[in-house]
C-alpha positions as CSV (number, residue, x, y, z in Angstrom):
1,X,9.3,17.5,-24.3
2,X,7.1,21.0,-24.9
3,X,5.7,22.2,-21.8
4,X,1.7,22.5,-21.5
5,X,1.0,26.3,-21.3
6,X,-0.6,27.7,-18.7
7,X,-3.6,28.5,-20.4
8,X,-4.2,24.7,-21.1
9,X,-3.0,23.7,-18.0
10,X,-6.7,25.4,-16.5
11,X,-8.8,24.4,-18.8
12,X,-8.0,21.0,-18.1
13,X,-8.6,21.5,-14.5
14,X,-11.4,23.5,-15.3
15,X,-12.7,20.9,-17.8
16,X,-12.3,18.0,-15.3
17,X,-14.1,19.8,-12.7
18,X,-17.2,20.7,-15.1
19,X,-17.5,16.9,-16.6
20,X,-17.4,15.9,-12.8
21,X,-20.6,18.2,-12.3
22,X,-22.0,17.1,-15.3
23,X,-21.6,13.4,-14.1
24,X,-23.1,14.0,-10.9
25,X,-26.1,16.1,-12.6
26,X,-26.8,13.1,-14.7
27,X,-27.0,10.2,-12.2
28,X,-28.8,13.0,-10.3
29,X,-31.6,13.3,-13.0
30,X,-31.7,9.6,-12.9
31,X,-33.9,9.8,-9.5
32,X,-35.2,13.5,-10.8
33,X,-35.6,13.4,-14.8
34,X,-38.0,16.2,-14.7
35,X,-35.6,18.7,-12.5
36,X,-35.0,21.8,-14.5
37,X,-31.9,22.8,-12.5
38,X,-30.5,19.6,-12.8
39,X,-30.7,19.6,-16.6
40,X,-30.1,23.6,-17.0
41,X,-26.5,22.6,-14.7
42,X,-25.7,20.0,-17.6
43,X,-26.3,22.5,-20.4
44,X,-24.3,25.5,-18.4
45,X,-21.1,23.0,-17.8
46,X,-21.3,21.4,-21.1
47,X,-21.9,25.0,-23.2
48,X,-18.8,26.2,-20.6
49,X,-16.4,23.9,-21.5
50,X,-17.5,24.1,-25.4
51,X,-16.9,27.8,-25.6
52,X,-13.0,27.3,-23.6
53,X,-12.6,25.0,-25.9
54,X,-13.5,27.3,-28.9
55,X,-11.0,30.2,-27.1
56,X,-8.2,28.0,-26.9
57,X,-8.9,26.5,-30.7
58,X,-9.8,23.2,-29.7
59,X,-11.3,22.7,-32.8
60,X,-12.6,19.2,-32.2
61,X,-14.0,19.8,-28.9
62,X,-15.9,23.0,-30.2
């Protein structure tokens, strides 16, 4: 079996954490829709995992 490199090892973690924000953010925006922080935290962990993704040549997620 091929061992994960490190590199993907942390975005996963990284990833994880962000889409656990992002979750949060949205069922927080379920009781605020009009919060501008809430949504701009969305775009920021969504566009943050989009350009790892891209760096690492996840091609799919990008």
């Amino acid at each position: 079996m091929t061992e994960i490199p490190e590199e993907v090892k942390i975005f996963l973690v990284e990833a994880y954490e962000n889409l656990d924000q992002v979750e949060q953010d949205l069922v927080d925006l379920e009781k605020a829709p009009t919060d501008g922080e809430l949504i701009n935290s969305v775009f920021r962990a969504i566009h943050t995992i989009k350009g790892n993704s891209g760096f690492l040549a996840f091609n799919k997620l990008e």
